[in-house]
N, C-alpha and C positions, 0 to 999 in steps of 0.2 A: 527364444528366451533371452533378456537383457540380464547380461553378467554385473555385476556391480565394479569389478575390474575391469572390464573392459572399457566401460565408460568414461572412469575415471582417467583410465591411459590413452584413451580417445582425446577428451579435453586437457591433457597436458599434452600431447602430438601437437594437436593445431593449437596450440599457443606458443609451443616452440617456434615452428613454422610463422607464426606473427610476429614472432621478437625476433628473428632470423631476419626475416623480410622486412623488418622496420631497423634492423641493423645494414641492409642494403646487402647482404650474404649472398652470396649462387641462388638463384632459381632452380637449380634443379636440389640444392639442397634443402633448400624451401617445399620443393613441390615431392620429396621423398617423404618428410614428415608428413605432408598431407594425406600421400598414399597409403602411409602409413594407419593413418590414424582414420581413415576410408575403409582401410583392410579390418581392421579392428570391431567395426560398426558391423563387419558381416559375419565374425567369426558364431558358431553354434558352440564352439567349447570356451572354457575358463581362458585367457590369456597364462593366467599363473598353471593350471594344469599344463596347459602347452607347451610352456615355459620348462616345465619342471621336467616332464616326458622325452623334452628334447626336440620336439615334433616343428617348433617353431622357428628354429633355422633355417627349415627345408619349406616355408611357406615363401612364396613370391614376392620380393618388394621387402623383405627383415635380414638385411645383410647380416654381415658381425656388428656394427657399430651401432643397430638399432637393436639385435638382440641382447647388446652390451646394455642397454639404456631400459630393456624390459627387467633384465637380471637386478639393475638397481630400484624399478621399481615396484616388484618382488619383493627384496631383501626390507625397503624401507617406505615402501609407500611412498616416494619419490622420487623425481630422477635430477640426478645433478644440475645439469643443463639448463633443465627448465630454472632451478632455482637461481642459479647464476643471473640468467636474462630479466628473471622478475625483479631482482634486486635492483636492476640495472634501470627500469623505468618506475614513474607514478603507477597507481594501481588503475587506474580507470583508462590507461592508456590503446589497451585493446579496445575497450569500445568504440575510440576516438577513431579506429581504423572502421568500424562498422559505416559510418558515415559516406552515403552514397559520393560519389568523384572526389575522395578525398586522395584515399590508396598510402600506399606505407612510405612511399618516398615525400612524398609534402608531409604527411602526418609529424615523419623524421625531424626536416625541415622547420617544421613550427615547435617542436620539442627546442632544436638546438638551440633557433634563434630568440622563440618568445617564452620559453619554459611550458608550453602551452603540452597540456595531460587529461586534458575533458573534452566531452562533448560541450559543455556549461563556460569551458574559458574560450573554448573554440568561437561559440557563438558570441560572445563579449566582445572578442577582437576582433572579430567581423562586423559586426553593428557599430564599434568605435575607430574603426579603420586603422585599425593598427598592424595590419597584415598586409598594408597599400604599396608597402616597400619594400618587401621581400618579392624575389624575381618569380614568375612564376605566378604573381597572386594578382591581376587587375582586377578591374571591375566584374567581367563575365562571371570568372572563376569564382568570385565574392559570392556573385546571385546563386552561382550554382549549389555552393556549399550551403548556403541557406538553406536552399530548398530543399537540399539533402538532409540536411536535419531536421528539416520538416517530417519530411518523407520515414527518416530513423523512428522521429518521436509516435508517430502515426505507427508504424511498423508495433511500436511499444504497445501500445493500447488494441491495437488487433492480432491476431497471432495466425500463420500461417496456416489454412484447412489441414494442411498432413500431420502439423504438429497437433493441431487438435484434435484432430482422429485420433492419435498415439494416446491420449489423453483421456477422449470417452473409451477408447477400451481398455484402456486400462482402468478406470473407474467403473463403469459398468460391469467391470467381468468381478472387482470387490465386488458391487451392490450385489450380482448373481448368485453368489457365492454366500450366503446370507438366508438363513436356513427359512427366518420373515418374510423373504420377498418373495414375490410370486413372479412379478415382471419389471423390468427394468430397457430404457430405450431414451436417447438423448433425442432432442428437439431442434428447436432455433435455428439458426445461419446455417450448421451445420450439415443438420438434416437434408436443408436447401444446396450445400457444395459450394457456397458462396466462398470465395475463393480468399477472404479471410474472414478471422471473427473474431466478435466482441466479448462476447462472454459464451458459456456454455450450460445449455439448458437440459434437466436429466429429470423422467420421471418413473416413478416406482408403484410398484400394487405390491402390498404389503398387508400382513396381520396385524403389524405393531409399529405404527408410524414414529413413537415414541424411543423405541430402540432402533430404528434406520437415523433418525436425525441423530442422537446419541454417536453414534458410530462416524456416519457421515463429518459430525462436529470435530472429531479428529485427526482428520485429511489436511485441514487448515487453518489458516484464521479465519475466526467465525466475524463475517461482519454483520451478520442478522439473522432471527431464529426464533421461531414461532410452531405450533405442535406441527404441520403438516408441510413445511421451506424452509429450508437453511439454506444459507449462501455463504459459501469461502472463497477467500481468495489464497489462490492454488500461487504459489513461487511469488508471494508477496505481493503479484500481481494482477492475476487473469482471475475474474471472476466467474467460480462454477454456484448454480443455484439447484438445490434439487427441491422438488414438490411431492409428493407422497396423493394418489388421485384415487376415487372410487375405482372399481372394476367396471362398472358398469353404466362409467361416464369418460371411463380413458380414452378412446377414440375421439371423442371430443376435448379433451383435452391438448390430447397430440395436434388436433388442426388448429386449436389455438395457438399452442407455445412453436408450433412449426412457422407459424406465420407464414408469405411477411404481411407489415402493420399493412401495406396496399391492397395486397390480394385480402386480408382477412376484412376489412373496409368494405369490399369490391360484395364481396359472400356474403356480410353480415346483411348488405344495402339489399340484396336478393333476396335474402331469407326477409324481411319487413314488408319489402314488395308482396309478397305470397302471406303475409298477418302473421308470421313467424318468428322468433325471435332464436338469436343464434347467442350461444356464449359458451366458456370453457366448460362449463355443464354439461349441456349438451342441445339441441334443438328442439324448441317447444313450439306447441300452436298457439292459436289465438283466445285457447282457455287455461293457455299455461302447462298443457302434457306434453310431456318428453316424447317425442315421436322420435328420435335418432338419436344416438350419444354411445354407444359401448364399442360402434369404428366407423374410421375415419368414411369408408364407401358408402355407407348408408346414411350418412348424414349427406352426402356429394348426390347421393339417388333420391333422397327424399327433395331434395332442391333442385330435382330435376335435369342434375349435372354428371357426368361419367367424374370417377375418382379423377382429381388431378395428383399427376408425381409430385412429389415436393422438390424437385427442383424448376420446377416450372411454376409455381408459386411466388410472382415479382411482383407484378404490375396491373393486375384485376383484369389486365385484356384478356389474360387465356381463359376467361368464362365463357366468354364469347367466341370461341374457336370453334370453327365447323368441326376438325375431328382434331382429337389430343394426339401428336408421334407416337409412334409404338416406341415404348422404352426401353432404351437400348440396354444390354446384360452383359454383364462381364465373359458370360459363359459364349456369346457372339463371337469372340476375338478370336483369331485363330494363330495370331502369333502377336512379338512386339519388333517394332519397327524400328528403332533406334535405341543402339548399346554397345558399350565400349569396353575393351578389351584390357589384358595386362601386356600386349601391342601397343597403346599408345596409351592415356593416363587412368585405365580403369585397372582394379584392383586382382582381378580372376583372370584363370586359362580360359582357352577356348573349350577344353572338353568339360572346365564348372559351372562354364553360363550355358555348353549344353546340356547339362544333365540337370540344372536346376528350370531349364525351359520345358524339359520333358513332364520334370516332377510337377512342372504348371501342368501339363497338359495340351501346351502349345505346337500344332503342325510345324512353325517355323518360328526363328529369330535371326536377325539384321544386327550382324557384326556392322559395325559401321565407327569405326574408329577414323581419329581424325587425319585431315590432308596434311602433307610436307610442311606448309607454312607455320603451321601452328606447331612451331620448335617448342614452345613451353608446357605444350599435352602431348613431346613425346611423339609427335607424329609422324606419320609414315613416310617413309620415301619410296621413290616408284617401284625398287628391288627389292624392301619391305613389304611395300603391297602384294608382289606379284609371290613373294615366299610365304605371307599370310592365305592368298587364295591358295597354293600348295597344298597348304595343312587344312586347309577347311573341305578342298576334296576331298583328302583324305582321309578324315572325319569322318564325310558325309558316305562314301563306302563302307564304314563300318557301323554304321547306325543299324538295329535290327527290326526298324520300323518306318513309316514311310516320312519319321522327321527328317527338318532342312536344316540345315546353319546357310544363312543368307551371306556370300560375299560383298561386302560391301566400303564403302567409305562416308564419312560426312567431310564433305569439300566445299574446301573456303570458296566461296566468291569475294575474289580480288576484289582492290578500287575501283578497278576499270571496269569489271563486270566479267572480268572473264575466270574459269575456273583451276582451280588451284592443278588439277592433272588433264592431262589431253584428251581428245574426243578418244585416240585409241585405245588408250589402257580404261578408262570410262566403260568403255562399250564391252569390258570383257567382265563387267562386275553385274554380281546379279541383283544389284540393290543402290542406287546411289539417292543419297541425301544434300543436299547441300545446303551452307546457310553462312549470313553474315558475323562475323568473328573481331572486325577491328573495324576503325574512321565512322565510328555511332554517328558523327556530328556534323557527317556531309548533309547538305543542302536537301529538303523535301524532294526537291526534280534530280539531281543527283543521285538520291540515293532511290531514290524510283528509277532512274533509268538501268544502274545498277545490278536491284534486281531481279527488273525484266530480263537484262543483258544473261544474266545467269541463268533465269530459269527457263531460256529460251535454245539454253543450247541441249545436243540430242544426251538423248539417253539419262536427263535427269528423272528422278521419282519422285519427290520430295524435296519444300522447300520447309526448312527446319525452324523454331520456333522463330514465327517469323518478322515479328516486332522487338525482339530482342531485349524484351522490358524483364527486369527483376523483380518482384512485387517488392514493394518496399524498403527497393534499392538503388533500382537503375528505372527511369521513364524511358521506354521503347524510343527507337528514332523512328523518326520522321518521314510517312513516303505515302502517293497517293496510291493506296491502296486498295481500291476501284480499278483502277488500271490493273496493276498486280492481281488482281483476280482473274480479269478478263485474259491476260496472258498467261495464265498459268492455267488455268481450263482450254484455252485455244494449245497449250503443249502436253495437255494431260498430266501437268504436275498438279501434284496433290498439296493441300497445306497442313502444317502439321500441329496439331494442339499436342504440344511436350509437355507431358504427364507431370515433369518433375515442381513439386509445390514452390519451389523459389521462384518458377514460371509462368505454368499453366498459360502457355501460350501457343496459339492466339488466345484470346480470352473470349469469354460465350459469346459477345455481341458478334465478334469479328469473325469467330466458326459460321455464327448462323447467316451473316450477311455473304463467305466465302461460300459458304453450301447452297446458298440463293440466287448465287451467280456462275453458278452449275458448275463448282470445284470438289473434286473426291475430298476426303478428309483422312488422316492419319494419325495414329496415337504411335507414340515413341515414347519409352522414360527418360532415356536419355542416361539410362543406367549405368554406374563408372563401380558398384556395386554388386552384389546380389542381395540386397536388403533392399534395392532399389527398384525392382522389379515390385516392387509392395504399391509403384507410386500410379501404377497401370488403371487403379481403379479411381485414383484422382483423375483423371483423364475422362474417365467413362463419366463421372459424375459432371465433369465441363462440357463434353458433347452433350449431357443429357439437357443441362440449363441450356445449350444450345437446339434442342430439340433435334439432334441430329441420330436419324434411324441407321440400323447397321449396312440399310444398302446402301447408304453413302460414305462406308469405311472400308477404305482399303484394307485393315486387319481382319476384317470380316471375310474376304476372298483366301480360295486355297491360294496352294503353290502354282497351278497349274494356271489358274488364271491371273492370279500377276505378272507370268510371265509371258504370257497373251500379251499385257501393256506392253512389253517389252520380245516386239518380234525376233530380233538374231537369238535370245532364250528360248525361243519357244520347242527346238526341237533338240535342246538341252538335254 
């Protein structure tokens, strides 16, 4: 359940923490708010209950001077702080940090020097070279920023798949809830896992199409509206559309509005071939009767075709596939692969991410908090690591069933290639991760050699989202990745599609091409959360447009056989 407190104290945490960091403040007081307001995102009770009860001193990461700062805003519905900093800058100046390669130090920079407080002045002074003279700013960095506000504006117009799930369920569980509707079930991009989207398609079987659109009409701004579609746009923005369909044409429906415009192209050209005509209706013959139309299978069997998944639904080849993947299930998974601790910059103990791994129903979970290098996520040092495996034996002797908590780390790979802890304290962990963290903008062969150099040495498991792209933030670097496959199958490293929606990387092309070049595959959230562990099934829906079956996921394996990959565990 989403508190309406907590949210609110959520986005005033990470604004402090941007005006903190665009004041050039500590990092780690920078990165405390963030923890903060991280911690915030997971809680199941009221912030203000907690608050009140006392309970919330004694939570991890809310010293005095952050419970000082809930206390005020409690009392006032604000916290001083934040007000201060906001006064301090233009209003649009948070966003101007949103801007892929910008970051809070130049943002700073172009505040002091050119009063610059938009994305919109940002890009003026960059088109009329006004930023040619400040150090720091030549030509590259010009292109870059461009592009990144390219990259922001696109970002605007598409919205991330996790945020849009958030979105159809929470509108569909309204439309459910709706004594008129009978069914309700969103469509488009979505349905597909397309890893962003454009709008959001929702359709309903209903008594009284009349009083759904009425209702519906009040969610947002109505931009159009007709007895059986209405369309809003949801945060002034994001356009949701809902249609109201027969019962006994919705199946056909759904394979319309699921699309996409290729694959439906690809079906409709099939159905004509056979004197048939396909439309959101449903499937007729060549005297015009409905032979298909109330689900999507029998309209896939009547054309002769086994159901396709909707997320395999792109490019009309997969009609023509000798046999469809067996579809992979959530219910496959037997653990999650990469998650971070209140050890290094994630928000929970060890014994909340195992108890909330149980409530999954997961054999195992992979602690895998970050290596030494990475000072600013808090992370481990070798005597930290080795007091972290400590407590996770620990643990794992008191568990009353045959769950694991995975010792683990995600370790940098250096410039050089080499890894952030030694082959021996490596070799005594029952899970390692590894993945690039810093120098994005070494050279293709560089940075190719790099990560072979890394995943080549022993005892790695995984190489971590491995193109290091952002969606709509950061473009992945640069590496022949063809190579990188072929070495990472030749060491039995696995690659990993990281669940988390800012990522979801590899992305499906890169899964299926990795799993084709005979590499396991592995899902991790990457969780720094417990709310984050929601992002697992983002994952599952990226292998799936990957066509990738459970026997090529390592989460699919017990304990007993991963640690097969890993002989000195085996008699663990």
């Amino acid at each position: 359940m989403a508190f309406e407190d907590n949210q609110q104290l959520t986005r005033i945490f990470e604004e402090i923490a941007d005006f903190l960091e665009l004041q050039g403040e500590n990092i780690f007081k920078v990165k405390a708010y963030q923890k903060a307001a991280r911690g915030l995102e997971g809680l199941e009770r009221s912030v203000t209950e907690l608050y009140r009860s006392g309970a919330l001193a004694s939570m991890p990461g809310f010293g005095k001077a952050l419970v000082e700062k809930v206390s005020q805003f409690v009392d006032t519905g604000e916290v001083e702080l934040h007000q201060e900093l906001k006064s301090s800058f233009p209003p649009e100046i948070l966003h101007l940090m949103d801007v892929p390669g910008l970051g809070a130090k130049k943002a700073a920079l172009l505040y002091k020097e050119l009063a610059i407080g938009s994305v919109d002045a940002l890009e003026k002074a960059l088109r009329e070279g006004l930023v040619t003279d400040i150090k720091g700013f030549g030509k590259k960095t010009v292109d870059k920023l461009l592009e990144g506000i390219a990259l922001l504006r696109q970002g605007e117009q598409r919205w991330l798949l996790g945020r849009v799930s958030q979105l159809a369920e929470d509108l569909l569980g309204r439309l459910r809830a709706l004594p008129m509707v009978e069914r309700a079930e969103a469509a488009g991009s979505l349905r597909r896992g397309k890893e962003t989207v454009g709008d959001l398609d929702l359709l309903v079987i209903t008594s009284s199409a009349e009083e759904v659109m009425k209702f519906f009409s009040g969610l947002g701004e109505v931009i159009g509206s007709g007895p059986t579609k209405t369309s809003i746009r949801w945060e002034g923005t994001f356009q949701v559309d809902l249609r109201c369909v027969p019962a006994e044409s919705f199946g056909a429906a759904m394979q319309y509005f699921t699309g996409s415009l290729d694959h439906n192209v690809a079906l409709r050209g099939r159905a004509k071939r056979m004197s048939c005509e396909l439309n959101e209706y449903g499937l007729f013959d060549a005297l015009g009767q409905c032979i298909a139309s109330e689900t999507e299978e029998e309209i896939y069997a009547k054309l002769g075709l086994p159901w396709i998944a909707p997320e395999l639904r792109e490019s009309g080849a997969e009609l023509e596939w000798e046999k469809q993947p067996q579809r992979l299930e959530l219910s496959q998974l037997r653990g999650n692969l990469h998650t971070h601790s209140l050890w290094s910059d994630g928000t929970d103990t060890l014994e909340q991410l195992a108890e909330e791994a149980q409530r999954r129903g997961y054999q195992y979970l992979a602690i895998t908090d970050h290596s030494r290098s990475m000072v600013v996520a808090n992370g481990l040092s070798i005597d930290r690591l080795l007091a972290q495996g400590e407590e996770i034996a620990r643990l794992n002797r008191g568990f009353q069933n045959d769950f694991r908590l995975l010792w683990g780390s995600e370790v940098d790979i250096l410039g050089d290639g080499s890894l952030d802890f030694p082959e021996e304290i490596l070799a005594r962990l029952d899970f390692v991760v590894v993945a690039v963290h810093s120098q994005f903008s070494m050279s293709p062969e560089a940075m190719t050699e790099r990560i072979c150099r890394g995943i080549s040495r022993p005892h790695v498991d995984v190489l971590a989202h491995p193109t290091g792209r952002k969606i709509n933030r950061r473009v992945g670097y640069q590496a022949d990745w063809e190579k990188v496959y072929q070495v990472a199958r030749e060491h039995g490293v696995a690659l990993e599609i990281n669940c988390s929606p800012r990522r979801l990387d590899l992305n499906d092309k890169a899964a299926r091409r990795a799993r084709d070049c005979g590499c396991m595959i592995s899902l991790g959230t990457d969780a720094h959360s417990l709310p984050e562990f929601e992002y697992l099934p983002l994952g599952v829906l990226q292998a799936r447009r990957a066509g990738i079956e459970a026997t090529s996921l390592l989460n699919h394996l017990s304990w007993e056989q991963l640690r097969t990959r890993r002989p000195h565990l085996a008699d663990v």
